[in-house]
N, C-alpha and C positions, 0 to 999 in steps of 0.2 A: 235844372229843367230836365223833363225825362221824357226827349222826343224820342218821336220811333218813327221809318218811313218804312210803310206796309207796301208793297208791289201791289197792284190787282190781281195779278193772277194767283195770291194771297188771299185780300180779301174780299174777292168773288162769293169765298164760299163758308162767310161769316154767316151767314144768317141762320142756317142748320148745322152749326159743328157738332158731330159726333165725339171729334179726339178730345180727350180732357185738358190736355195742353192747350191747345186752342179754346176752348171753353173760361180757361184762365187767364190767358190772354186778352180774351174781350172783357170779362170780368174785371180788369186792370185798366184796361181802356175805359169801360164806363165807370168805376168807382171814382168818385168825384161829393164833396160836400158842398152846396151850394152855402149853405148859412156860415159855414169857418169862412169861408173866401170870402163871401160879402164882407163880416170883420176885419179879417186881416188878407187884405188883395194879396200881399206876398205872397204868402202859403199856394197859388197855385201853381207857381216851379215843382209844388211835392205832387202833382197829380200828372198821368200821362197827360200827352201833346201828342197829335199826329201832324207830320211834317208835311206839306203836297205842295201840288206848283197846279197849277190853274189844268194842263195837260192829262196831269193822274184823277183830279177832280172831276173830270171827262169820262176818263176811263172807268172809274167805280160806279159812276150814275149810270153807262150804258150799258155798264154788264149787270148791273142791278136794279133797272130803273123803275121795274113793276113788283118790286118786293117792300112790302110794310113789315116786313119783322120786325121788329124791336131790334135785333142785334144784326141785320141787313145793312152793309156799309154807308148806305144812304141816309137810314136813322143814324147811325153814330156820326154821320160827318153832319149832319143838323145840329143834334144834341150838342157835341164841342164846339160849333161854330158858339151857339146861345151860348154857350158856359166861359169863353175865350181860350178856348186849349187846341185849336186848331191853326196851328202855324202855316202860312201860305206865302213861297218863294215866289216874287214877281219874277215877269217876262224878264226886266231892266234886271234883276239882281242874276238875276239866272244867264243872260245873253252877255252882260259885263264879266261875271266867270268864266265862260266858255272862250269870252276874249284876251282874257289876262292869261288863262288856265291849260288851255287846247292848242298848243304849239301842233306846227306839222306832223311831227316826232309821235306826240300824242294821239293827235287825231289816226293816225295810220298803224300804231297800236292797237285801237281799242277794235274790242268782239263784238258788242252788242249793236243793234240796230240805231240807227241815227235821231231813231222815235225815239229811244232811250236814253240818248245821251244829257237831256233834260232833267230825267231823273236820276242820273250820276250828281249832276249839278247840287240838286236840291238833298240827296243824303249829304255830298259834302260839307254843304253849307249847313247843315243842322247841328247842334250842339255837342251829341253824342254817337254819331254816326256811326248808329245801330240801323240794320237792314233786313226785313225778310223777303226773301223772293223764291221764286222757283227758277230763275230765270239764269243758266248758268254764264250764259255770256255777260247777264249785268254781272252776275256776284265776282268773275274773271276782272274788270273793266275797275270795279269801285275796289276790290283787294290789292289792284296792284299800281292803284292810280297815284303819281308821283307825289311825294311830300305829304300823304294823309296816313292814316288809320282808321281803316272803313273795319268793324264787324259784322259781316254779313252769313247767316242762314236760312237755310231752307225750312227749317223748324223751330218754334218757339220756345221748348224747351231746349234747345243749344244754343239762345242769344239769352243775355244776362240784361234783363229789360227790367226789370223792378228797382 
């Protein structure tokens, strides 16, 4: 499977990318064959998946929510819904982690806002817990988060997402 959890503060700013790395990124994102999958369902493990939790799918529609672009976060998170490549961490899966997961210890640890601790959850929880953010206090929070191996950057071409 080739998830990838995008930050908003990320992909706010899909719909007009200038940088080529980004441009390839979303390229990756929407490259998708609907007629292979209809044959063979397997084969969608070979196509990106973006990872959210109900909270980040808030955040992409508000910062985006009057953009039709084609490559506007709001069209791609349509598009994967239709196609099934959009993976979505429930409340339940996400609140039972933070119960098993978020000892004292931890909770008094971490950097990033409490808003954010949701989306700590849901990279972890995803398959290949690949990350982009800007956001240095999450990337501090998911690098050093006990018993995992989070890859997180600020840029697309320093994560190994293909």
């Amino acid at each position: 499977m080739k998830d990838i959890f995008i930050d908003n503060n990320v992909a706010k700013n899909f719909a007009t990318p200038i940088d080529k790395h980004y441009k390839d990124l979303i390229a990756w994102i929407n490259e998708f064959d609907q007629d292979l999958v209809e044959n063979n369902p397997h084969l969608i493990s070979n196509y990106a998946q973006l990872i959210v939790s109900q909270k980040l799918l808030k955040e992409y529609l508000s910062s985006s929510y009057n953009s039709s672009k084609i490559n506007a976060i709001p069209m791609i998170i349509n598009r994967l819904t239709r196609e099934g490549r959009l993976k979505k961490i429930s409340k339940t899966e996400i609140d039972c982690f933070i119960s098993d997961n978020f000892s004292k210890t931890v909770k008094r640890n971490l950097k990033s806002n409490v808003e954010d601790h949701c989306h700590i959850v849901v990279v972890l929880l995803s398959v290949r817990k690949l990350c982009l953010t800007y956001d240095k206090n999450l990337s501090i929070d998911l690098t050093n988060f006990p018993g995992h191996t989070v890859s997180v950057k600020k840029r697309p071409e320093e994560l190994i997402y293909r």
